[in-house]
N, C-alpha and C positions, 0 to 999 in steps of 0.2 A: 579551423576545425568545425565542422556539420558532423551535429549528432542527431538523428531520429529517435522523437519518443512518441513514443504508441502507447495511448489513452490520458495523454498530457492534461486531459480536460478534467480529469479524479482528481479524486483529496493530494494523493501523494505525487503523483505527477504532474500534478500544477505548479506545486510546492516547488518540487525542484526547476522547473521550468524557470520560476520567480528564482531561485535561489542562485539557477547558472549562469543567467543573463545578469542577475544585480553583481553576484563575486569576479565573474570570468567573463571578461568583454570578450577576449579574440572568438569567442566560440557563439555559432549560426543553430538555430534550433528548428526543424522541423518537428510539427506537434500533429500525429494525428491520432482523431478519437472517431466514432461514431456517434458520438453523442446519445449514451442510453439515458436512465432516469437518473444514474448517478454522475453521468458525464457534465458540466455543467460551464459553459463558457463564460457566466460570469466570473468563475475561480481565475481566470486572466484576466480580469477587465485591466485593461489601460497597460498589457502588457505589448501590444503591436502597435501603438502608437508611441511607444518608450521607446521601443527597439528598432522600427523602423523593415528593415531588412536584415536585421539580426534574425527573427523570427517570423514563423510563418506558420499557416492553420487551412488542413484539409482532413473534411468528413470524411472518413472513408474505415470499414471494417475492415479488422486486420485479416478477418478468414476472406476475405475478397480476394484473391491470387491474383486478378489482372489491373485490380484497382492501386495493389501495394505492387506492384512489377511498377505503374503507372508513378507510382509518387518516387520510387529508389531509383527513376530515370532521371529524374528532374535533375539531381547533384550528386558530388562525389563524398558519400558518407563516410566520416569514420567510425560509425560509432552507430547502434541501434540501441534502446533502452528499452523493453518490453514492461510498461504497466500497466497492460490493457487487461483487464478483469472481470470476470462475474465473480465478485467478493463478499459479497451478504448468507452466510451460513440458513440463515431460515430461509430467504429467497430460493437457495440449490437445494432443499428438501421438498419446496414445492415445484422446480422447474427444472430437474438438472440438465435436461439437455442443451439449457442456454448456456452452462455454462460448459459441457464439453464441447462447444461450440467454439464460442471462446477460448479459453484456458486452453484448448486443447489442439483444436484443429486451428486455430487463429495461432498458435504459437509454432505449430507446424509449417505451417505459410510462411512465417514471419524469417523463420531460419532457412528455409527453400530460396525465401525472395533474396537475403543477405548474401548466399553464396553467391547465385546468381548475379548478383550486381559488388560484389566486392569490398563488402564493408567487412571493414579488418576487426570492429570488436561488437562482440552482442551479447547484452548482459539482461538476464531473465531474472525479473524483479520477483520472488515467491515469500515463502508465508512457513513460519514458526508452525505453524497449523498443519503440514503435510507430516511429521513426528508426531502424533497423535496425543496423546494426554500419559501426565508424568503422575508420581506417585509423591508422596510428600517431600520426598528430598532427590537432589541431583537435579541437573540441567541437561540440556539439549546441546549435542555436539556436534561438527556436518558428519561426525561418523554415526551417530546415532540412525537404527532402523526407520522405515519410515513407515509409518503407522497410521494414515488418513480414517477419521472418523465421519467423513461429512462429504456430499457430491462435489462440496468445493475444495475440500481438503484432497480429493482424492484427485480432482480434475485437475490440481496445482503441481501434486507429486508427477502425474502423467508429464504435465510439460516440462517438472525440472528435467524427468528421465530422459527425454527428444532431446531437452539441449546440452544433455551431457553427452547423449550418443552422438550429437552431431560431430562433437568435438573429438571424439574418439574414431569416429567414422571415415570422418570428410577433414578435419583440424584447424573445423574452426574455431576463433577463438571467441567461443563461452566461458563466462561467469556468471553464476549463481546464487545471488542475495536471500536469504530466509531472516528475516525481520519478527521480531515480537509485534505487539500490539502497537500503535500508531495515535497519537491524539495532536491537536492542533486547529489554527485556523483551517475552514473550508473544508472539513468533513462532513459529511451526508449524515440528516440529521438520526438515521438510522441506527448509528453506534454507536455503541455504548454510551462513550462520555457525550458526545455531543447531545443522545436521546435524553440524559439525566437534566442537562444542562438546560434545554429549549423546554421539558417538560415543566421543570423545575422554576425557568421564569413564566411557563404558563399557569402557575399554579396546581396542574395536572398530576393525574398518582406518577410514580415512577414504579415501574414494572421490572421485578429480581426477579431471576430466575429459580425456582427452586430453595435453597437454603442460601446463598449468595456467600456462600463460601468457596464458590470455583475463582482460580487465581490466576492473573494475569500480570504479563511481566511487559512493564509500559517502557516507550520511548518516544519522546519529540520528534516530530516530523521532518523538523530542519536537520538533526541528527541522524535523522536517516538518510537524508538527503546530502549529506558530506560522508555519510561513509559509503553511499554510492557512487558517489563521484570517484573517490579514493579508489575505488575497485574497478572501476572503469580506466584508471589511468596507470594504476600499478599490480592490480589483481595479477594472480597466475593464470593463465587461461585453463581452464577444464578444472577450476575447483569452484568449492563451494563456501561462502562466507557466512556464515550467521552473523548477525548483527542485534544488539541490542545494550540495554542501559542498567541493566542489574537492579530494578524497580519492579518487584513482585509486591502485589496488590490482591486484596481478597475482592470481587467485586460489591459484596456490602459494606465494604470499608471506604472503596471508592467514591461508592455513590453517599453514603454520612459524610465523605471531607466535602465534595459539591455542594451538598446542603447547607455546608458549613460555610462555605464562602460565601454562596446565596444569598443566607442569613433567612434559610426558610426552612420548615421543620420536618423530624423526620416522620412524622404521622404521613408525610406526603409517598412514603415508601408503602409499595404492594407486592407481595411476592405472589410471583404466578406459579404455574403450574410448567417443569422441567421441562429444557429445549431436548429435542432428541435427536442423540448422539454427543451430547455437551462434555467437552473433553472435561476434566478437572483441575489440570494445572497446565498451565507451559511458565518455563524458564528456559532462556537461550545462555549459551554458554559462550561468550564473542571474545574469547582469548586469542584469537587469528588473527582477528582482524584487528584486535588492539597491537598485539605481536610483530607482524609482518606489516603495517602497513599505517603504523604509528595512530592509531584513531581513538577518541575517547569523547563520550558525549559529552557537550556544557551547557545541557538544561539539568538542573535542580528539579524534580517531579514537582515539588511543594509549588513555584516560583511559574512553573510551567503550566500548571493545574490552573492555578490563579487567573495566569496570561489568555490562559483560553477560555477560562468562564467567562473573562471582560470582553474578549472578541465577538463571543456569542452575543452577549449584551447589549452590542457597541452595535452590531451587527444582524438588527432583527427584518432589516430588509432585504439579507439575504438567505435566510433560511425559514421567515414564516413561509412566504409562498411555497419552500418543498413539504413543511409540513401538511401544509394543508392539500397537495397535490398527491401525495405517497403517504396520508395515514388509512 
């Protein structure tokens, strides 16, 4: 089996790229990204020399129609994985055209190119973030309205909508992933945990937004990465899965346990001045996919939090340089 993932070279589709090829030999991975500033090919290092001809890597942007006609010629796919993103919230308020670009017209392409060439399943990787911000209580369900507060939230609901219609349209078969927050190795030093983290071994303030009591409902990377898999192999076609780990986190809480592992203080904390549009909570509600399709995370936050400060740690050769290139 050959599956294509688009923006393999990200936090999250690296991960899984490492996670298909280490758990599941029979399967052939086609990776392509363009490589923007979060793209980053060393998140594979020494994964094409592992694999051999398991795997394979072509530049090329997904809104390119003749470039992605060009790559879904090369083999017979079963399978497309859409992680290609403009994902940075402050980035889509200063630029959003990059990301309707992307997110929007790039995931248009992506489902034109799949009928076209025959690939039986295409699952569109989105984001907890198109349900817009909750209230103190209750969670986020795939029935819940969709509520985008942000050019990126709004550019992500756009593409879920294409790859539902397609599937109602045309039959293909789409699934729908909307994932909470994400932490782990090989995230862009940008987010949240990884910023507190690299800040935090640089000594440097750590910047809250606002009152740092907006809430975020976290999950391990690898976890996300098996319940994609899962729905790629048993999903229903034409639904939609939330996924997440039942780990709601206030972000000043977050970043006091970081410190805390650190073993560095919290005077190093600075609260700025409010993002805007800052949702206030998300909580995904992943009863489906636990239900139908037997899945349950096994990271521990506390265990996981940990694992990823010492990667950061472990690992200053690969994230000074972005620091220094995108502050």
């Amino acid at each position: 089996m050959r599956i294509l993932v688009t923006g393999g070279c990200g936090f999250i589709g690296s991960n899984f790229i490492r996670f298909i090829l280490e758990h599941y030999k029979p399967e052939f991975v086609t990776n392509v990204d363009v490589l923007t500033y979060a793209g980053n090919l060393d998140n594979l290092q020494g994964v094409a020399e592992q694999n051999g001809e398991r795997y394979e890597f072509f530049k090329v942007d997904i809104a390119n129609q003749e470039a992605m006609d060009a790559v879904l010629a090369q083999h017979k796919f079963y399978a497309l994985i859409n992680f290609a993103a403009e994902s940075h919230v402050d980035r889509s308020i200063d630029s959003p055209l990059n990301f309707i670009h992307t997110n929007v017209v790039g995931t248009e392409i992506l489902l034109e190119c799949a009928r076209r060439h025959g690939v039986k399943r295409f699952v569109q990787v989105s984001t907890d973030e198109v349900y817009g911000s909750l209230g103190a209580e209750g969670n986020f369900t795939e029935t819940s309205p969709l509520a985008p507060s942000s050019p990126y939230s709004a550019s992500k609901a756009g593409a879920d909508l294409l790859a539902l219609a397609a599937h109602r349209t045309f039959g293909q078969e789409v699934l729908v992933t909307r994932c909470s927050n994400n932490y782990g190795p090989y995230q862009f030093p940008e987010k949240l945990i990884p910023l507190m983290i690299t800040r935090a071994l640089s000594d440097q303030p750590l910047p809250v937004y606002g009152d740092g009591r907006n809430v975020r409902d976290w999950i391990h990377v690898e976890d996300h990465c098996r319940a994609i898999l899962a729905i790629l192999l048993e999903g229903k076609p034409g639904s939609v899965y939330n996924i997440g780990a039942n780990c709601e986190q206030e972000n000043i809480d977050l970043v006091r346990k970081i410190l805390k592992i650190l073993k560095k203080p919290e005077s190093l904390i600075q609260y700025v001045e409010d993002r805007l549009g800052h949702d206030r909570r998300y909580a995904i509600d992943a009863s489906r996919l636990r239900s139908e399709l037997d899945w349950k995370p096994l990271h521990t936050f506390s265990k996981g939090l940990e694992e990823t400060a010492a990667w950061y740690l472990e690992n200053r050769e690969w994230w000074q340089p972005l620091t220094k290139t995108h502050s």
